[in-house]
MARBALUM-456706 format. One record per residue: residue in three letters; x, y, z of N, C-alpha, C in turn; residue number from 1. Coordinates in steps of 0.05 Angstrom, whole numbers. Example, Ala and Ser with C-alpha at 12.3 -4.5 7.8 and 13.67 -1.06 7.14 Angstrom:
BEGIN
('ALA'; (264; -114; 156); (246; -90; 156); (264; -66; 156); 1)
('SER'; (257; -45; 142); (273; -21; 143); (258; 1; 157); 2)
***
This chain:
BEGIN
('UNK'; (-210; -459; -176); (-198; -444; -197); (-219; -423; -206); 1)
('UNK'; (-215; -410; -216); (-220; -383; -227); (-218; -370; -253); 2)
('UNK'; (-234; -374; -274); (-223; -360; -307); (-248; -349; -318); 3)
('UNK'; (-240; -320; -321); (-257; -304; -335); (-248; -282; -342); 4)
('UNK'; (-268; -270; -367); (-258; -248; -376); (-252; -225; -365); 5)
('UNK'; (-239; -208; -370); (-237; -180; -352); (-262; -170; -356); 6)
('UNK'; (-270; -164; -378); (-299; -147; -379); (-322; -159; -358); 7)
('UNK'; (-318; -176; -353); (-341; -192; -339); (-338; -172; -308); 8)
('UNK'; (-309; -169; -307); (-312; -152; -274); (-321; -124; -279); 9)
('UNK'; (-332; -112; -259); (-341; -91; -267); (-313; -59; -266); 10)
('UNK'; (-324; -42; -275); (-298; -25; -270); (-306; -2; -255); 11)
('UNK'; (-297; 16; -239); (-311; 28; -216); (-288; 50; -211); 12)
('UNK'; (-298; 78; -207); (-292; 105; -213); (-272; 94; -191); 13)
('UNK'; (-248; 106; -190); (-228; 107; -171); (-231; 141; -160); 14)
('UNK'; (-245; 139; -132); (-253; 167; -119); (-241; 181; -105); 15)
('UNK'; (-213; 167; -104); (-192; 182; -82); (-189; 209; -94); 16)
('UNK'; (-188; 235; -63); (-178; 260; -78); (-152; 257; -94); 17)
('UNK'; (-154; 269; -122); (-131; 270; -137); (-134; 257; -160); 18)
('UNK'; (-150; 235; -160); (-157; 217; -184); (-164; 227; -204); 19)
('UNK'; (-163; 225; -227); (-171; 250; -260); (-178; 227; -271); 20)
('UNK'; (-207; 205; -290); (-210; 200; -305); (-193; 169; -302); 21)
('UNK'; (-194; 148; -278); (-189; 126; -270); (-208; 107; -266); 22)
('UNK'; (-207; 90; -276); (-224; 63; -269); (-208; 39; -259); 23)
('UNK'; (-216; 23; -242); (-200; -2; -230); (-222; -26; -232); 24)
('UNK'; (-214; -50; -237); (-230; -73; -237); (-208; -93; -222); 25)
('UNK'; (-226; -99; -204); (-223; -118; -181); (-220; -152; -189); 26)
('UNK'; (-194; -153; -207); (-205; -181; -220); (-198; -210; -192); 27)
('UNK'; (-188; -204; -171); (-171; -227; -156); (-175; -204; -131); 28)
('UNK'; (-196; -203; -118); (-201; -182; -99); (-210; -189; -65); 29)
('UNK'; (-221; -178; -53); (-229; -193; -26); (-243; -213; -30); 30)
('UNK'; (-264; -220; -51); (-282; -239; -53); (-277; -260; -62); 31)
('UNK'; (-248; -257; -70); (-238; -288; -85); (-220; -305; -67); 32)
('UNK'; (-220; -326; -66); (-203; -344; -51); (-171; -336; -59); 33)
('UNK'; (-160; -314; -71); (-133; -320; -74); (-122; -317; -44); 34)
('UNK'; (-96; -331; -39); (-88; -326; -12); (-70; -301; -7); 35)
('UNK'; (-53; -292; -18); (-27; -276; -14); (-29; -250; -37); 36)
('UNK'; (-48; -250; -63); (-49; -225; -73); (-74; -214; -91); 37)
('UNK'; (-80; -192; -94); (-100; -179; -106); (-87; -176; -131); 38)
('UNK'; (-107; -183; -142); (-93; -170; -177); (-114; -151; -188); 39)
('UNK'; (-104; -133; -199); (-119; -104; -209); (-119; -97; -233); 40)
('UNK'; (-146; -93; -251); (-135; -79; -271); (-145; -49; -282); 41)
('UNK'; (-126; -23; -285); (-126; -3; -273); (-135; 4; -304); 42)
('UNK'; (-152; 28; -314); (-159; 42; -342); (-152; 74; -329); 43)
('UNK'; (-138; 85; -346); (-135; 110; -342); (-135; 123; -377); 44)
('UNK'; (-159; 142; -372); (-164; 154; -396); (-144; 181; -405); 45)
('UNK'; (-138; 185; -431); (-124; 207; -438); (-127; 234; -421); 46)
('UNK'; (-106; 234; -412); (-108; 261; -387); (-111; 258; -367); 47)
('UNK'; (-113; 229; -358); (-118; 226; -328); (-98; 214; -316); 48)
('UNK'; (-97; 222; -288); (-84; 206; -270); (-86; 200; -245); 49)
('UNK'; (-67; 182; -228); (-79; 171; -209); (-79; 198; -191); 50)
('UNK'; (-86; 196; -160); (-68; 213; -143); (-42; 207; -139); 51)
('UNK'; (-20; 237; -129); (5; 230; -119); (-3; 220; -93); 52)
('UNK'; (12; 188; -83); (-1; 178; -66); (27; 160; -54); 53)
('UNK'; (21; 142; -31); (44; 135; -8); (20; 115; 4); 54)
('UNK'; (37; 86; 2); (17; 71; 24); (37; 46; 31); 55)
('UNK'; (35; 35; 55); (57; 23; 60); (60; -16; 39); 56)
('UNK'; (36; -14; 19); (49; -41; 7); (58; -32; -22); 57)
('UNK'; (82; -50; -30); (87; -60; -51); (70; -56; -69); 58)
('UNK'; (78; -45; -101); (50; -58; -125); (73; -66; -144); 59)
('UNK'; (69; -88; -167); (83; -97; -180); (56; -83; -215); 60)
('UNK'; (69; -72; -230); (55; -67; -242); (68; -70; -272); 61)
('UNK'; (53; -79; -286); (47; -88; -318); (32; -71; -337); 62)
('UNK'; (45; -56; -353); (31; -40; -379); (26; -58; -399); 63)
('UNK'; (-8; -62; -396); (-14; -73; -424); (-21; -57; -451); 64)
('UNK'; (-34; -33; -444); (-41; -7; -474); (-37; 6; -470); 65)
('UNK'; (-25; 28; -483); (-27; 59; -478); (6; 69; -466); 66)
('UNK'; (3; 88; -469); (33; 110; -454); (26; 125; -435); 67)
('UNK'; (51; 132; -421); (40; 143; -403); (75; 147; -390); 68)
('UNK'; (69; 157; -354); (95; 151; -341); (90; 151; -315); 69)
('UNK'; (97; 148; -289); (104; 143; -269); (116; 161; -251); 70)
('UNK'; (108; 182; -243); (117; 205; -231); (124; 202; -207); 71)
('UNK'; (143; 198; -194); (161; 192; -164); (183; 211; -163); 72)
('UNK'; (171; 221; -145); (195; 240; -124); (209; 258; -137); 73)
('UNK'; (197; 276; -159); (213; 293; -181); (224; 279; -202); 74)
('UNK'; (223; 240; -210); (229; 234; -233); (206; 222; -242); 75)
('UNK'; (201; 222; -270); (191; 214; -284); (203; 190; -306); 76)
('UNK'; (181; 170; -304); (186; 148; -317); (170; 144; -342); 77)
('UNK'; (182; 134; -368); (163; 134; -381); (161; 105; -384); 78)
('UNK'; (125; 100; -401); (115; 72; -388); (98; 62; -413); 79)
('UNK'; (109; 41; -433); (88; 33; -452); (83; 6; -455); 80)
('UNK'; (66; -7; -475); (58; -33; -472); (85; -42; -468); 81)
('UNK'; (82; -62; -453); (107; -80; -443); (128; -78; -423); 82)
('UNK'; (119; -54; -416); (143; -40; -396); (129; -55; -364); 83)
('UNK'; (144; -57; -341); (134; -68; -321); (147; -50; -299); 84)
('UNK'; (146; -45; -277); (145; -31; -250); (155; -43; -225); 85)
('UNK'; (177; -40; -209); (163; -46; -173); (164; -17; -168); 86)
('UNK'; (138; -14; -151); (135; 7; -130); (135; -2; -109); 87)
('UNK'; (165; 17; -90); (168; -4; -67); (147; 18; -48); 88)
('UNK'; (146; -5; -20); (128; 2; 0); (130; 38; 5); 89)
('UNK'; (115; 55; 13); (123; 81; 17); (136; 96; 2); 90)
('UNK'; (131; 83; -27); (148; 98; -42); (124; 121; -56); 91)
('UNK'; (123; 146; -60); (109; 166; -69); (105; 165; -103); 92)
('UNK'; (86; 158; -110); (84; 155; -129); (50; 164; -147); 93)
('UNK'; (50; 165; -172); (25; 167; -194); (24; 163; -222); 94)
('UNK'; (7; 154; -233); (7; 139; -251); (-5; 166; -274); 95)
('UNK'; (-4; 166; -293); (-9; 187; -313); (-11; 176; -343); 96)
('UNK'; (-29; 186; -356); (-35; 181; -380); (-21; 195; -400); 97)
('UNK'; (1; 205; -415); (9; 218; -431); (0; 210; -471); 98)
('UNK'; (-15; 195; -477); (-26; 182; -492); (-53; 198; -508); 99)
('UNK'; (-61; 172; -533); (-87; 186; -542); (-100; 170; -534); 100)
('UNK'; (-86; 147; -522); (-116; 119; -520); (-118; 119; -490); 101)
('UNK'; (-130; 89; -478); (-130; 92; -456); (-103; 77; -446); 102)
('UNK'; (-94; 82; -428); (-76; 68; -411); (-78; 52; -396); 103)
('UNK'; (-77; 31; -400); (-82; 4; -383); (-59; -14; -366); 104)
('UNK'; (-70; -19; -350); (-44; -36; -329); (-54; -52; -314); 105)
('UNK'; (-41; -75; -302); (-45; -95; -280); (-39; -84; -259); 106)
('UNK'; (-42; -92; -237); (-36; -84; -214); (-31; -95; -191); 107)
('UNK'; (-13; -119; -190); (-13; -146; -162); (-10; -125; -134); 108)
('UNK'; (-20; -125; -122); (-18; -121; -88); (-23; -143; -63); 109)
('UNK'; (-4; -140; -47); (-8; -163; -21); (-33; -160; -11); 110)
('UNK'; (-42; -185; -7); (-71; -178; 0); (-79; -175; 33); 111)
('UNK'; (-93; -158; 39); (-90; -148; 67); (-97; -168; 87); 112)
('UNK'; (-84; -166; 98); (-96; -195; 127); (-112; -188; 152); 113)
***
């Protein structure tokens, strides 16, 4: 088993072209014994967002602070504490801060084999 704080993981610039002002912390990542998923937790500061991006897994995603919305394929979603997500496989998508605080989210993904 496994219990610790989020702060304890570290948080680490998300460098993909397109990224504006992203951090990700690797809480359930390659180095942990989970079997079947990565869990993520994503900080996006006022004004930032992810890249518009396409990858063939699944993310199941959880808003814990902040607003924001979900920009797919010409619609826009809006997204605040409590609101939850599927992004299916290949589906085009980015995450955006529309907020004063930061925007925070979980992030489960299948973990690669």
């Amino acid at each position: 088993m496994i219990v610790k704080k989020y702060q304890h993981t570290p948080a680490e610039d998300v460098t993909m072209p397109g990224a504006e002002a992203v951090t990700i912390r690797w809480l359930l990542g390659k180095d942990s014994p989970a079997p079947n998923f990565y869990l993520r937790l994503f900080e996006v500061q006022p004004g930032g967002h992810s890249p518009y991006h396409t990858h063939a897994m699944e993310h199941e995603i959880f808003i814990l602070e902040g607003q924001g919305r979900i920009n797919a394929k010409g619609v826009q979603y809006a997204v605040s504490a409590g609101s939850f997500a599927l992004v299916e496989p290949n589906e085009e998508h980015q995450f955006e801060n529309t907020g004063k605080s930061v925007l925070k989210f979980l992030c489960l993904v299948p973990r690669e084999k």
